[in-house]
N, C-alpha and C positions, 0 to 999 in steps of 0.2 A: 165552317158551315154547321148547322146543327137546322134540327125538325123542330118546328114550332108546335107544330098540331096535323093527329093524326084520328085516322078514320077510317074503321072497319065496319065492311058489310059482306056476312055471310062467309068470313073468312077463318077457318078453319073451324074454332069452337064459339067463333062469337057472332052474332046475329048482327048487334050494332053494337060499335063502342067507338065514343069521339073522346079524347084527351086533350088537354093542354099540356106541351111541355116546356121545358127550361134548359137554355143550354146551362151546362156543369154537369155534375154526377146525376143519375137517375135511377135507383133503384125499384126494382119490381120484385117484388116479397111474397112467395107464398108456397105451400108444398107443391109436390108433383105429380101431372096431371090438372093444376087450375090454372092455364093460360096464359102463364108469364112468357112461358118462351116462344111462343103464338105471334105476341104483341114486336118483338123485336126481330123475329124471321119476315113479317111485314115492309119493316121500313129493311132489314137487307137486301130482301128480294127486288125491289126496284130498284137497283142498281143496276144488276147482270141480269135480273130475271130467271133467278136460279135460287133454290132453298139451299142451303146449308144442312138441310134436313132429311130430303126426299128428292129423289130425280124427277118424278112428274108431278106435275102441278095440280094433277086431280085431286091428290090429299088435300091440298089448298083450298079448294072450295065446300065448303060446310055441307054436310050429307042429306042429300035429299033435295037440293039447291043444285040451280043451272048453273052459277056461275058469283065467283065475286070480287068485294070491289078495296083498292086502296088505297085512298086520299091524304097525300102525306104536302104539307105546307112546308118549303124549305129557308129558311134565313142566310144569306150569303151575302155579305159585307153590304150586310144592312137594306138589302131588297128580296123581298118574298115574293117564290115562284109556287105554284100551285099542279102537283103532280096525281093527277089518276088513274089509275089502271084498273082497268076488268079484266078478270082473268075467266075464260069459260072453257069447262073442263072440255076435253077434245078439239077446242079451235083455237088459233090465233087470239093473242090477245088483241085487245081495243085499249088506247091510249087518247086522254087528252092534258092537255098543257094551257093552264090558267084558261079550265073550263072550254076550251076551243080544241076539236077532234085534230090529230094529225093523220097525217097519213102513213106515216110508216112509225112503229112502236118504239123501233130503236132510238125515235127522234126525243126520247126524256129518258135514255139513259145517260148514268153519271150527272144525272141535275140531281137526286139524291146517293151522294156517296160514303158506302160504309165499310170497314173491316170488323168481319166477326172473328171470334174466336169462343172455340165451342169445344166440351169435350170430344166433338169427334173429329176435331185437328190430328190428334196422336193418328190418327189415319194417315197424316201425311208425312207421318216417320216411319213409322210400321208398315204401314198397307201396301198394294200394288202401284205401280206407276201412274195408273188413271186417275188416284189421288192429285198428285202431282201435278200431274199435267191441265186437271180441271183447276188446280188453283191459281198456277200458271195464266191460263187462258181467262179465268174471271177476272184476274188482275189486268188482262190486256183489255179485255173490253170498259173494265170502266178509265184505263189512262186514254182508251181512243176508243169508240163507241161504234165508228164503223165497221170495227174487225168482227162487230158480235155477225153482221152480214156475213163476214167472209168465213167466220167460224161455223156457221149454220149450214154456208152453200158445201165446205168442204164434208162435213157428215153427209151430207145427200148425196154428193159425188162417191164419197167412200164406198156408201151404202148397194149406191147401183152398180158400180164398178166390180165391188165384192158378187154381187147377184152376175154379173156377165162371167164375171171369171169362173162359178162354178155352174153354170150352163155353158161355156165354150170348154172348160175341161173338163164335163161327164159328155159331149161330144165325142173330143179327142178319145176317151175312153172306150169308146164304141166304133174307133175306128174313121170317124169322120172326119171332114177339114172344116172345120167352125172359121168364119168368116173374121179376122180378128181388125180389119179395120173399124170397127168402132169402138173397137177398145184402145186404138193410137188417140182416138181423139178423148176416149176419157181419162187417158193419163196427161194429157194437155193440159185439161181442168183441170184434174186431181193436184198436179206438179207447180199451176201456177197460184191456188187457192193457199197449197199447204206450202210452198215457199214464203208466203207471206206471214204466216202465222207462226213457222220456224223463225223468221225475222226478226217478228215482235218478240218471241217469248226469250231468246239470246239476249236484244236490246233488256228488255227485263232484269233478266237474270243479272248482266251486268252492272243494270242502277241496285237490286236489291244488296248483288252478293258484298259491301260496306256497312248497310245498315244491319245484314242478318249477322255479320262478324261482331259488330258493336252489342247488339242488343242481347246474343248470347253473352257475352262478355260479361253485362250487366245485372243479368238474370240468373248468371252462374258462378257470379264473382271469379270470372277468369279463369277458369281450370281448362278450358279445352278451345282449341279453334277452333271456330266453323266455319265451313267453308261451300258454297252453292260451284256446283259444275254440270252441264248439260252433256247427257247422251244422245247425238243424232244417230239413228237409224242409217242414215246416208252415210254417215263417216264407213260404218261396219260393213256396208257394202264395198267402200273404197280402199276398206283393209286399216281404218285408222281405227283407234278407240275413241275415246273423253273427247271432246272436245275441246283444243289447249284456245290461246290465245290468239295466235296466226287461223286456226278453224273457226275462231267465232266473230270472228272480221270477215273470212270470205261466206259465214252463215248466214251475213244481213246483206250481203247483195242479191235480189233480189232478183232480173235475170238472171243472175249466171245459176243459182240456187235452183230456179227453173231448170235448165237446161240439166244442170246435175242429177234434177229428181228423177226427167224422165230418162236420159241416159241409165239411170240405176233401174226403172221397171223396165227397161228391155232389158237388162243384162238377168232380170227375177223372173222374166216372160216366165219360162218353163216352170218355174218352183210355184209361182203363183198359182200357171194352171191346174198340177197337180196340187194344191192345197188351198184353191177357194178363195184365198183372201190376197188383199194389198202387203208385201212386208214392207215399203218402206212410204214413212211420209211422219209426219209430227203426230202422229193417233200409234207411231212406236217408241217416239223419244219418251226420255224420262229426265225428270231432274233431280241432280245427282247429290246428296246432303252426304256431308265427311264431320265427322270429330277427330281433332288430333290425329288428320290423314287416315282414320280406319272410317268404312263404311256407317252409318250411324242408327241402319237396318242393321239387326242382327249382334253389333256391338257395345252400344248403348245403352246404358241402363237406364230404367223406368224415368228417374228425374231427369235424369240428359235428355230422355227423350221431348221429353213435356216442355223442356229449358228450349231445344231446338225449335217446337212448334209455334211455341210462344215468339222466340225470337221471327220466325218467316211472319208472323201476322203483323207482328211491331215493325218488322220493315215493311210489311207490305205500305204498315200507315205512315209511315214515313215518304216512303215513296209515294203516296198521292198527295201528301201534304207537300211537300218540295213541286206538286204538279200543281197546285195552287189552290189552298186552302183546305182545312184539314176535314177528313172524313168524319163522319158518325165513328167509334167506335165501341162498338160492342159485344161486352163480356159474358158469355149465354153460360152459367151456373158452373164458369171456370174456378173461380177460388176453392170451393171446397175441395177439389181436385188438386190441390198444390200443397207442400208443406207450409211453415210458417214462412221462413227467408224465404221462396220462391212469391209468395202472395206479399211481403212486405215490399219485396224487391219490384214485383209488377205497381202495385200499388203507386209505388213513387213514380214511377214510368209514366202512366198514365196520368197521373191526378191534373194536369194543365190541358189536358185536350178540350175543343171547346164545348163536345158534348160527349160521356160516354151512360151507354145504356146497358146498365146491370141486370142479371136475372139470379137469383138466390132461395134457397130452400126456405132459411131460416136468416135472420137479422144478421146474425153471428158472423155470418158469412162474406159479410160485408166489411171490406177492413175501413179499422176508424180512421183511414186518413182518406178516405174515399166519400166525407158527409156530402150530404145534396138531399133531392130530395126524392122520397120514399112512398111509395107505392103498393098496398095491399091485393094482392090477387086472391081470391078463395073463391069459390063455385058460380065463377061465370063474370062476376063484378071486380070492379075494378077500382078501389079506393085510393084517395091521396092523403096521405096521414099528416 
């Protein structure tokens, strides 16, 4: 799959800007702060409907501007779909599909699919679990597009359930008996939403963790294993750790996972009440990155790190390409951040995808086995050299 032609209105820094593009290499050239990485958070975000950039989408919309728009034309085995979105800041988006409104937004996700890889990946070696877990969960919405529903309903259950639990335990506090039958019913939700999405993200982890071994391999010239393992929440409640082999088999059954989740909030009742929140559900797992069996937070040096990140993105693209037909992907001002062998070695990785969208300071930046075609950004425009 690769974008033909895209088109911005009012989308971040730019007013209008329509392109033509080519699948192969595409480079966008020009310092920082003039719009190159603007133009390629575009075509990611319709995928998940999430920046890579910024958690809300208000930044998205050009200042001073209701709302805006973007029109990205996709090519997949040789038939063009025509994908829209308006994005308006504080409401639901508005979606249509080859110019005809749908009714639910979700309905053109994954019609444009892409893996980014951005210097702010090393977040996903370094940082907190919620790295992880959002990368996780982007990757599950675009292999199955419904989950983004089930992903969305689960934060709202979280959210209200979080708010009951500390109104019924500054009750308790005060000596009261808080009414806690509607809190049986929202760990019902809670247990059947996030069982699901504990499911997917197991199955995931399972198809990734070959490609993530492989592609560190490549990117490291073999110095260290790597290896993906999932922390449930639930195991810790049930006195297990990691989760092995035998636990991520019975993680993807999907009642029985149900019934585990809420067996485990009654047995958290009291802890939850005096502390306000949910402990257990998939908004606690993490997924767990090892080098040569030592943790790869805290162990790992700077290049391991960057080798590891790299490797989760190149599987990720792997794994949608084995889902059928390979994503957009795109490199957002990654090279200059690599030594020489880590950018030679990426280089060769990529150079056969059918489309990848580069962002770079300066030309330099671009390695010479990466030619295609090239694009000037400087104060606001957008040239094809």
């Amino acid at each position: 799959m690769y974008v033909s032609n895209l088109s911005l209105h009012d989308f971040r820094s730019y007013t209008e800007l329509v392109l033509a593009l080519d699948p192969g290499v595409i480079a966008f050239v020009g310092h920082n702060g003039q719009g190159k990485t603007n133009i390629v958070e575009a075509v990611a975000y319709l995928g998940t409907f999430t920046s890579h950039r910024v958690a809300s989408d208000a930044a998205l919309v050009r200042h001073g501007t209701g709302g805006a728009v973007i029109r990205a034309k996709a090519v997949r085995d040789g038939r063009e779909t025509l994908v829209e979105l308006e994005i308006v800041a504080g409401r639901a988006n508005r979606a249509r599909l080859n110019r005809a409104p749908v009714s639910r937004t979700r309905d053109v996700m994954g019609i444009v699919r892409s893996v980014v890889f951005a210097p702010e990946d090393l977040e996903l070696v370094k940082g907190d679990p919620q790295a992880r877990r959002r990368f996780l969960d982007d990757l599950v919405v675009l292999l199955t597009p419904r989950l983004a529903g089930v992903r969305s309903e689960y934060d709202k259950i979280l959210r209200q359930r979080g708010a009951l639990l500390k109104s019924a335990g500054a009750a308790r506090r005060r000596g009261g008996g808080p009414d806690l039958t509607t809190l049986d019913v929202w760990d019902g939700h809670l247990a059947a939403a996030g069982a699901e999405l504990i499911a997917a993200r197991i199955e995931l982890v399972q198809r990734l963790r070959p490609h993530v071994a492989r592609a560190y391999e490549e990117v490291s010239a073999g110095q260290e294993e790597a290896v993906l393992g999932y922390r449930c929440a639930l195991l810790a409640v049930d006195g297990e750790g990691e989760a092995g082999p035998d636990d991520e088999a019975a993680l993807t059954d999907v009642p029985a996972l149900t019934e585990r989740l809420v067996a485990a909030m009654a047995r958290l009742r009291t802890k939850e009440l005096e502390r306000g929140v949910s402990l257990v559900g998939p908004h606690r797992d993490d997924l767990v990155l090892t080098l040569g069996g030592l943790p790869v937070r805290g162990y790992a040096s700077h290049g391991e790190s960057w080798s590891f990140a790299l490797a989760l993105r190149l599987a990720s693209y792997e794994v949608l390409r084995d889902d059928g037909g390979s994503p957009v992907l795109i490199l957002d001002d990654v090279f200059a951040e690599l030594d020489t062998r880590r950018r030679t070695r990426l280089a060769a990785m990529v150079a056969d995808a059918e489309q990848v969208l580069i962002t770079a300071a300066v030309p330099e930046d671009v390695p010479d086995q990466l030619e295609g075609a090239r694009f000037t950004v400087a104060g606001g425009e957008v040239t094809r050299e």
